[in-house]
N, C-alpha and C positions, 0 to 999 in steps of 0.2 A: 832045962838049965844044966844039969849033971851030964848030960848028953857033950855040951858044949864045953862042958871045962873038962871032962874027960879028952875031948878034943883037943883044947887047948893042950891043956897038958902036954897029951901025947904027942905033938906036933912040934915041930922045932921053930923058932921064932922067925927065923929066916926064910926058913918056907912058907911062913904066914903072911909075909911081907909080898914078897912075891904073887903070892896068888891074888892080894889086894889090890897089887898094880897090873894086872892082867885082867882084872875084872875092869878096872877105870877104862885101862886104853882099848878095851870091847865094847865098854859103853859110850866112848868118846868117838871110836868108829862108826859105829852105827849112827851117832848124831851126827856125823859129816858127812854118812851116806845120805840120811835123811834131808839133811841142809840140802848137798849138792840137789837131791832127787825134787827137794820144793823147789827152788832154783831154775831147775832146767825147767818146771812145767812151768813157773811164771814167767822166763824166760818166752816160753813155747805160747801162753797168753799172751805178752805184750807181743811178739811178731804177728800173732794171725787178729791184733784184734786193728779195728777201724777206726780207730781213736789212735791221734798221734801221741807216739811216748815219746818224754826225751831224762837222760838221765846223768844227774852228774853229783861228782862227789863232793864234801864237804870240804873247806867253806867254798871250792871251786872246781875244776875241771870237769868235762865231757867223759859217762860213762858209755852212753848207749844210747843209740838214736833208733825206732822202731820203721821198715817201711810205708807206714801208713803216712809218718810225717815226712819221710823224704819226699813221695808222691805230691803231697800236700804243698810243700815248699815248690815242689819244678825241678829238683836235681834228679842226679843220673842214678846217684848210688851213696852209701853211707859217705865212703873216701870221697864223694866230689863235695857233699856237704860240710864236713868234716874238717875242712881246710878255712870253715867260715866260724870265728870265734860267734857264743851263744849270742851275749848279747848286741850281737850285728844282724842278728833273726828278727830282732826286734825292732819292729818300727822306730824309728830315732825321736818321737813326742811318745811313747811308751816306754822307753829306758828306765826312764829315772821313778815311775809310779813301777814297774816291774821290782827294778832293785830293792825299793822299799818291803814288798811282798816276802820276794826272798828274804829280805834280811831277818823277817819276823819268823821266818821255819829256822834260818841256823841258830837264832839265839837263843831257842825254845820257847819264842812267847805264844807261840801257836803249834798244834802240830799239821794245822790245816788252813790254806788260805786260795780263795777262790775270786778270779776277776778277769775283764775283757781287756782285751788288745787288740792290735794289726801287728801280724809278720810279715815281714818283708821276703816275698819271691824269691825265686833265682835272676828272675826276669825286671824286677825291679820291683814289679806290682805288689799290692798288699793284701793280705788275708783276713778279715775278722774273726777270732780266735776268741773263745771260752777255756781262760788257762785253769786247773785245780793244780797246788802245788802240795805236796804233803812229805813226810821224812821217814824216809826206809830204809832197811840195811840190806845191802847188794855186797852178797860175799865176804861178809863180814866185815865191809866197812859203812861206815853211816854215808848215806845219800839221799837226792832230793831228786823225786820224780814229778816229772810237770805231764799230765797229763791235758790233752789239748783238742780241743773241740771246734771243729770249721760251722760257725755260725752264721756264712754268709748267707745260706738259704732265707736262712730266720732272718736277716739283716736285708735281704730283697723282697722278702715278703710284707716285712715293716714299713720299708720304703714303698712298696708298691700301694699297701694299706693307705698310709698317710698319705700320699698322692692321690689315691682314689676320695679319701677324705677330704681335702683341701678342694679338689676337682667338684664334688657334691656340694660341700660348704660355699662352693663359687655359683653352682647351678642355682642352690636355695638362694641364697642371698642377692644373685641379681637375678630370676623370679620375678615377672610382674605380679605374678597370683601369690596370695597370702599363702603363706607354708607355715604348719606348727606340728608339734609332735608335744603328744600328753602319755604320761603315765595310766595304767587302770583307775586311778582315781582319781579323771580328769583336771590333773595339776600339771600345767605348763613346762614342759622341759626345753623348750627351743622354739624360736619364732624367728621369720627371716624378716632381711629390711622390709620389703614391702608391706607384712605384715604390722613391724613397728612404726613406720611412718603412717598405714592406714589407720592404725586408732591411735595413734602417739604415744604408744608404750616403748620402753625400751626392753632388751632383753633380759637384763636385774630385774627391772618390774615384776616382771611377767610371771617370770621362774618360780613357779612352785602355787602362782596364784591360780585360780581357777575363773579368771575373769570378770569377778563381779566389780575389780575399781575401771574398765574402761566399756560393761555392758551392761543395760539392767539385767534387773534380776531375772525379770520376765524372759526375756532372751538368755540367758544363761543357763535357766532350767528343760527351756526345750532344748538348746545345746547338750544338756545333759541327757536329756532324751534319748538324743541320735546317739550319742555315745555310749550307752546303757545297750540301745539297739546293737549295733556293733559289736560288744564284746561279747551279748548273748549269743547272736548270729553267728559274728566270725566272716560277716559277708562286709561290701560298702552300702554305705548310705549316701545317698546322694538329694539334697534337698533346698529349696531354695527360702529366701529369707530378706526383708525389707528392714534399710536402719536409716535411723536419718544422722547424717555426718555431722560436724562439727557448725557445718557452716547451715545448718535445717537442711538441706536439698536431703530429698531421699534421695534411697541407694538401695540398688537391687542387689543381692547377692546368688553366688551361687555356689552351696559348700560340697566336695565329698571328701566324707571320712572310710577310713579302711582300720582292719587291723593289725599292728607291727608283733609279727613273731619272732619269737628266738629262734637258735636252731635245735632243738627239740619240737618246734614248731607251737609250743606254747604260747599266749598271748598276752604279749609283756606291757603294749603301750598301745595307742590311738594315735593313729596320721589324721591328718587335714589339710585339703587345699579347697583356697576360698577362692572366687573371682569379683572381680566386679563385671560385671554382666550389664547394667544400664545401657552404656552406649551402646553394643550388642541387640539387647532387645529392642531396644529404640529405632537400629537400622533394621533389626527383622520385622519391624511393626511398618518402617517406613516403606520398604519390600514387599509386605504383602501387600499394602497398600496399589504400590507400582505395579504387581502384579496381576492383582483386580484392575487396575485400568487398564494398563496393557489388554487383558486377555476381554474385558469390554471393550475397549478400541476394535480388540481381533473382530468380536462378534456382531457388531456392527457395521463392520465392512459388509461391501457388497462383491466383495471375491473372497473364493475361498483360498486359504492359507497354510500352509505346512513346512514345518522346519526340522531339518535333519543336522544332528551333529556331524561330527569328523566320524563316528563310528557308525556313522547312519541308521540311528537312534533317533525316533521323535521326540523333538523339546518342546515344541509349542504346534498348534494347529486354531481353528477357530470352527465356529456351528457352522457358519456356508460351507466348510471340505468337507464337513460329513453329510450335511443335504445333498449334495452334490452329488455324491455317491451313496446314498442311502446305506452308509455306512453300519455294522451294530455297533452297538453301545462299548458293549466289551472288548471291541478290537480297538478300535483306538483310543491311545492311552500314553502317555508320556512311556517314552521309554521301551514302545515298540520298535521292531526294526526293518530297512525297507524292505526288505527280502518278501518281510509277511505282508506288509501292504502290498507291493504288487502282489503278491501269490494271491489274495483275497479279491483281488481285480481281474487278474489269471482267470478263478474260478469262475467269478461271476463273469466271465465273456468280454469284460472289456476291451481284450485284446484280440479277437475274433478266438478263428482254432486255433492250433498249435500243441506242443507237449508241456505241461503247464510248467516244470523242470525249469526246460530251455530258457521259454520263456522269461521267467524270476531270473535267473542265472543269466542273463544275454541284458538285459537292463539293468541290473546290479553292479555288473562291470561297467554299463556309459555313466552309473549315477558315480562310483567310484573314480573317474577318467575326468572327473570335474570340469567339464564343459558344461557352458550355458549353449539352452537350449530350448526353443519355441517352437510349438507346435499345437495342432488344433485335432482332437478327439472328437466321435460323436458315439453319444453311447446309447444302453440296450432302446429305450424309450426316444431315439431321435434329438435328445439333445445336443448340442455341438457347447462344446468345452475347448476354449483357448489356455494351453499349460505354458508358462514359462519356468524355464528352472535357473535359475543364478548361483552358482560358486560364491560361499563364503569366503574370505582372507583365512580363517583360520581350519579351516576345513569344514565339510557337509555344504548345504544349498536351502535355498528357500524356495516354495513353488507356491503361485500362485495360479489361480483356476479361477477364470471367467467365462460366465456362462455368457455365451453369446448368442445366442439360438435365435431372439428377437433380436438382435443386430443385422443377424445372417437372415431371416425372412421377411426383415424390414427391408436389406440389401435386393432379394428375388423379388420383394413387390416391386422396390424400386427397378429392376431392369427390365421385371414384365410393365410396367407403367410408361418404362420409357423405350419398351415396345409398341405398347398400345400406344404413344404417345405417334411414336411414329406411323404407324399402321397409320394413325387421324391424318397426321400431318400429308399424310399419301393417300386416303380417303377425301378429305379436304380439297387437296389440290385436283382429284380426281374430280370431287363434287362441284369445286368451281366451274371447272373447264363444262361439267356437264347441265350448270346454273346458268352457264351465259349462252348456252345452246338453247334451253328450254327459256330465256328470256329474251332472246333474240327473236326466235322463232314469233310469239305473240307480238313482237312491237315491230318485226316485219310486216308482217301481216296489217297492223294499224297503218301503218306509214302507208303501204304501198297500195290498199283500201284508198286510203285518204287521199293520194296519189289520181287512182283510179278517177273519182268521185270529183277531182278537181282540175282533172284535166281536159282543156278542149277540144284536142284531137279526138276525144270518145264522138262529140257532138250531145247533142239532146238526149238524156236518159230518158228509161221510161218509170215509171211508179214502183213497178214490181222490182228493177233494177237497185233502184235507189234505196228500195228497204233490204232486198238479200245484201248489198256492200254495207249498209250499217249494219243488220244482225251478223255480217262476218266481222266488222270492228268491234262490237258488242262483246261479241265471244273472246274475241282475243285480248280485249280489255279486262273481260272476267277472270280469264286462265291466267295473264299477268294480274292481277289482281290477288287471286287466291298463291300465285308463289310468292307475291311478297309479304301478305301475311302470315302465310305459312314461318317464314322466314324470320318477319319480325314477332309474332308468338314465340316461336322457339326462341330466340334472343333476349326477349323477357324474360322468360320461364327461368332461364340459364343466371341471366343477372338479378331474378329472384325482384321483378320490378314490376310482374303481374300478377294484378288482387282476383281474388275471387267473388263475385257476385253472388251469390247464394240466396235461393229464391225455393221455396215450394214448389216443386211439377209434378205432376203425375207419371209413373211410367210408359202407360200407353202412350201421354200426349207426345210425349218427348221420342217414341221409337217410332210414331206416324209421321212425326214432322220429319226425321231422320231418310225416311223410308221412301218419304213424297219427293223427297229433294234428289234421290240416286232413281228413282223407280222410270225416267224417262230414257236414262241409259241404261236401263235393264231391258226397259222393252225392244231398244231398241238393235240392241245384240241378241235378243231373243231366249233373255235369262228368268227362268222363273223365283219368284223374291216372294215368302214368307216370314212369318214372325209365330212363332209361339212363345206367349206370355202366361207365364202362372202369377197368379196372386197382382194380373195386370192392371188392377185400380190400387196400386199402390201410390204412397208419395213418397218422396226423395229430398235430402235439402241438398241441391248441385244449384253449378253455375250453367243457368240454360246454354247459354249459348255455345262454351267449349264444352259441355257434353253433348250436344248435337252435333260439334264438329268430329269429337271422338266417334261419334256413330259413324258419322258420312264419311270419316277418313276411310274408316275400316271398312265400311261397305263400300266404297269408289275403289279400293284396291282390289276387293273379291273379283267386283264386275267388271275391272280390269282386264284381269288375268284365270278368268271362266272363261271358259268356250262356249261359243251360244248353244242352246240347250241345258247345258249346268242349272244346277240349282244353288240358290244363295239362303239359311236360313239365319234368321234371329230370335235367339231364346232371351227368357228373363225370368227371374228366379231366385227367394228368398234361401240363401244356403245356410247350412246346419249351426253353422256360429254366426246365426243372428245379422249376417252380413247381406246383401244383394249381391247377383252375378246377371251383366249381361253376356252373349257368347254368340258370334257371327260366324258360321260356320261355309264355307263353301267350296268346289269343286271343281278349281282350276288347278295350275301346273304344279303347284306346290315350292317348297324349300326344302332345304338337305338339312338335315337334325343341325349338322357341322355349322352351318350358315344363319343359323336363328339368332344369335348374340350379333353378328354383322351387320343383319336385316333391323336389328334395332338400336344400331349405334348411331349415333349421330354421324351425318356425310357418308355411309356402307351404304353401298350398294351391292348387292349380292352378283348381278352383272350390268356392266355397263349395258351392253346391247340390250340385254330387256330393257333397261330403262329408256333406252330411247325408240326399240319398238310400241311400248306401250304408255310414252310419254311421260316419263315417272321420273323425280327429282329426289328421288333419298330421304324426303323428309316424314313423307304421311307416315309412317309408324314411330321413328325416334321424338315426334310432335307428338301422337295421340300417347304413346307411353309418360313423355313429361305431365302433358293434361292430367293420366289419372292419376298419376302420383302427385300431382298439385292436391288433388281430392285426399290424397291417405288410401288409394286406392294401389293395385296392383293390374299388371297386364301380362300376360303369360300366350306365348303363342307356342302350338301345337303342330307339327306341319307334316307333311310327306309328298317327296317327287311325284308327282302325276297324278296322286289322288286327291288332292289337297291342303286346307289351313283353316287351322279353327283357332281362332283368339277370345280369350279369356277375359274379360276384365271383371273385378274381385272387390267392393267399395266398402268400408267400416260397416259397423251395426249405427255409428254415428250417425252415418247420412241416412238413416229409417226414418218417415214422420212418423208414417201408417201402413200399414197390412190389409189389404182387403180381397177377398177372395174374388174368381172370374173374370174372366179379359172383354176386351173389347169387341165388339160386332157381335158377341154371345159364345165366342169360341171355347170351346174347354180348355183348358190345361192341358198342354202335354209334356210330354216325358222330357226333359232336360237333356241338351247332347252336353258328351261330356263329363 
């Protein structure tokens, strides 16, 4: 203090003055260095920031427009803006809510007021704008800075939001499937129409309830169940459920729920969509139904069946396509494709050789090229297989496979039968011509005998005369005789109109009767004619008489066509299966192996000319075969050119009475030909 009034003192008053006012206007520069230096940076703020500035003085005029809101507005430059009073910025239904803002920062009743707008373009168009208005001092005078915010992003995102929302709220609500949305403690936040028309809740209802006024309880809790499931999980559940409506009909349902997260992914709520399902399962129950008989119908066909879609995929097939081809189990199967069928047919040969590639690959393309197309397979085992393939309308084919193999060997009897048929028809006619040769010839001989015998120019016969013309009519009466029973035997036998007499005989008596009857034309061609009989006191039950003719047939044809000297035998003999066999064996010209089914046809003649060298009519064997097959017997002939024929005949165990050892006249047994 003494320091300071020492000072005083010593200081002149003037000069104290002075330096007081040199200290003010030091310190009054430096705050206008300071003002200007905050100034220019916020100046140097509002240019670089992104936020439109606009600035004007109290209570009016334009101080300062930033380029972010020039940009913003569409002009060129501050001057082109500049020339547009503020509020013409302003959308014209924003004016007057603006003015009122303003008016509340000059009168001081605020120093801050914040709210939206639209400004108006250069272009005409409008901006949504977030204005803050607040009151500053710019250079020392009071001002209002509108700082301004382009909200359109926020304002398309909103729009696009609510658009998305209304778009959903349209999908739910016309939704045939019940749609709801619950909170974690399963209380109703949302349900769409369908949902409220199917239990007659409204949406107020609903909200907040957790169902127990339009469900029982019972159902509500397993409800709660799945729900409970859910939110543990984090997964859906999916599960089905019976209620019965308003009206009693049940009702099938079918609910799945999920869970609704936030974006944290937390789990905020419970979705659900329900169906009704009835009609649905009803047509999948009618379906499989169809299905099963369908694919019974398939397997009861007697062709097999296979259907390819448009991707040449198998849809359907039936059991006769896989017997058919002894298909395995495993290959066919809905939803194979042809490539692999045929390749599995490839393999297995059905298509002879080839590279089994090609093969697949060269049919794929004509099953693709959709022509219908028929044709006849025969595969590894000789069956023939009829395939058609027909084109769908909508693409792929259906093929069916019939096994025709008895059609087709029914077809070959029938053209070998109406060969044989022919062959007869020409055997026949052959045999005619050479019936009325062999029956002319005996009734020549009658007539011209009788002729003889009755004419007068002979004059007086003598005794001896008179008996050789009647045993020459005799004979020729006999030989016609024996052809037309020949003849009408076989015709019976054919029309199945001759009985069988069946009697007891012995086998000796019956091969000596046989024997005595041919034995004068043996002697007399100079043929020697035995019989060996084993077990020759046996009995037989035959029809004497056509088995005596059976013998003499076959023995008249031996001695026929033997050369004198030849030997003619006859065996007899119980065979191993309980059956009898007689067997004439003898040692003339024979037949060719080729020729034995001929020589036993009915009307075959194996050649004409021998027939009528050795005066033979085609019948004595197609006769004596009918005979023992009248018995149940068989006849089998044996033959060779020039050395030979030995016939067979073979009679049931049936026709056995008795068995009794050693033959006739005391002869042994001998050895069986044959």
């Amino acid at each position: 203090m003494q320091c300071d009034a020492v000072a005083t003192e010593s200081t002149p008053p003037d000069r104290q003055t002075r330096t007081e006012t040199e200290r003010l206007r030091e310190a009054l520069a430096r705050a206008e260095a300071a003002l200007r230096e905050s100034e220019h940076c916020y100046r140097g703020l509002i240019e670089s920031s992104a936020l439109g500035i606009h600035l004007s003085r109290l209570p009016q005029g334009r101080l300062y427009v930033n380029e972010a809101l020039i940009k913003l507005l569409g002009y060129d430059s501050y001057y082109d803006l500049d020339r547009v009073p503020t509020y013409e910025l302003i959308a014209e239904r924003d004016r007057a809510r603006a003015a009122r803002y303003r008016e509340e920062i000059t009168s001081g009743r605020k120093d801050s007021v914040q709210f939206e707008c639209d400004l108006t373009c250069k272009d005409g168009a409008t901006v949504p704008v977030h204005v803050i208005l607040s009151k500053i001092v710019w250079e020392g005078e009071d001002a209002i800075q509108s700082t301004i915010v382009d909200i359109s992003e926020r304002h398309r995102s909103e729009r696009e939001r609510r658009e998305i929302e209304e778009r959903l709220h349209a999908i739910i609500d016309n939704s045939p499937s019940l749609i709801y949305l619950k909170d974690i403690d399963s209380r109703v936040l949302l349900i769409n129409r369908a949902y409220q028309s199917h239990y007659g809740v409204s949406q107020d209802d609903a909200y907040g309830s957790r169902g127990h006024e339009w469900l029982s309880d019972e159902s509500v809790e397993k409800l709660r169940e799945n729900d409970l499931k859910v939110l543990s999980t984090g997964r859906p559940v999916e599960t089905e459920f019976d209620r019965i409506d308003g009206g009693g009909k049940r009702v099938l349902m079918q609910s799945i729920k999920f869970p609704v997260r936030d974006a944290t992914g937390s789990i905020v709520g419970i979705g659900g969509i329900s169906s009704d399902i009835s009609a649905q399962r009803l047509a999948e129950e009618a379906l499989t139904r169809q299905s099963a008989l369908l694919q019974t119908t398939l397997d009861h066909m007697v062709e097999g069946i296979s259907v390819f879609d448009a991707e040449l995929r198998l849809v359907a097939f039936n059991r006769v396509f896989i017997d058919l081809y002894e298909f395995p189990e495993e290959l066919i199967r809905a939803g194979i494709t042809f490539a692999e069928f045929i390749r599995h047919l490839a393999e297995a040969g059905h298509y002879g050789d080839g590279e089994i590639d090609e093969i697949v690959r060269t049919r794929v393309e004509k099953a693709r090229a959709g022509i219908h197309r028929e044709y006849e397979r025969t595969g590894r085992n000789g069956q023939v297989i009829r395939v058609r393939r027909k084109p769908l309308p909508e693409g792929g084919f259906v093929i069916t496979y019939t096994d025709i193999t008895a059609r087709k060997q029914a077809e070959d009897a029938l053209q070998q039968s109406a060969a044989r048929a022919e062959a007869a028809n020409v055997a026949k006619s052959s045999f005619l011509a050479n019936m009325s040769h062999e029956l002319r010839t005996p009734l020549n001989a009658i007539i011209g005998f009788s002729d003889v015998l009755s004419s007068e120019m002979l004059g007086p016969l003598g005794r001896e005369q008179y008996r050789d013309y009647a045993q020459d009519i005799h004979n020729a009466g006999q030989h016609l005789l024996s052809l037309i029973n020949d003849i009408l035997d076989l015709s019976k036998i054919e029309a199945e109109k001759d009985e069988l007499h069946e009697e007891e005989i012995a086998v000796s008596e019956i091969v000596d009767s046989a024997v005595a009857m041919v034995r004068q034309k043996a002697d007399e061609k100079g043929l020697s004619l035995e019989y060996r009989l084993t077990d020759g006191a046996s009995t037989l039950l035959l029809d004497a008489r056509k088995t005596r003719q059976i013998l003499v047939n076959i023995l008249s044809n031996a001695i026929k066509f033997t050369d004198a000297g030849g030997l003619i035998t006859v065996s007899a003999w119980p065979r191993e299966e309980n059956g009898f066999v007689f067997q004439i064996t003898d040692a003339g010209i024979g037949i060719a192996p080729e020729d034995i089914e001929t020589a036993l046809s009915q009307f075959g003649q194996v050649d004409g000319k021998l027939s009528r060298k050795y005066e033979g009519t085609g019948l004595g064997l197609p006769l004596t075969k009918a005979l023992v097959e009248q018995h149940g017997g068989t006849l089998e002939l044996q033959s060779d050119v020039g050395k030979g024929t030995t016939v067979t005949i073979r009679l049931p165990a049936s026709r056995i009475v008795s068995i009794r050892a050693g033959g006739p006249g005391g002869i042994e047994p001998a050895t069986a030909i044959g």
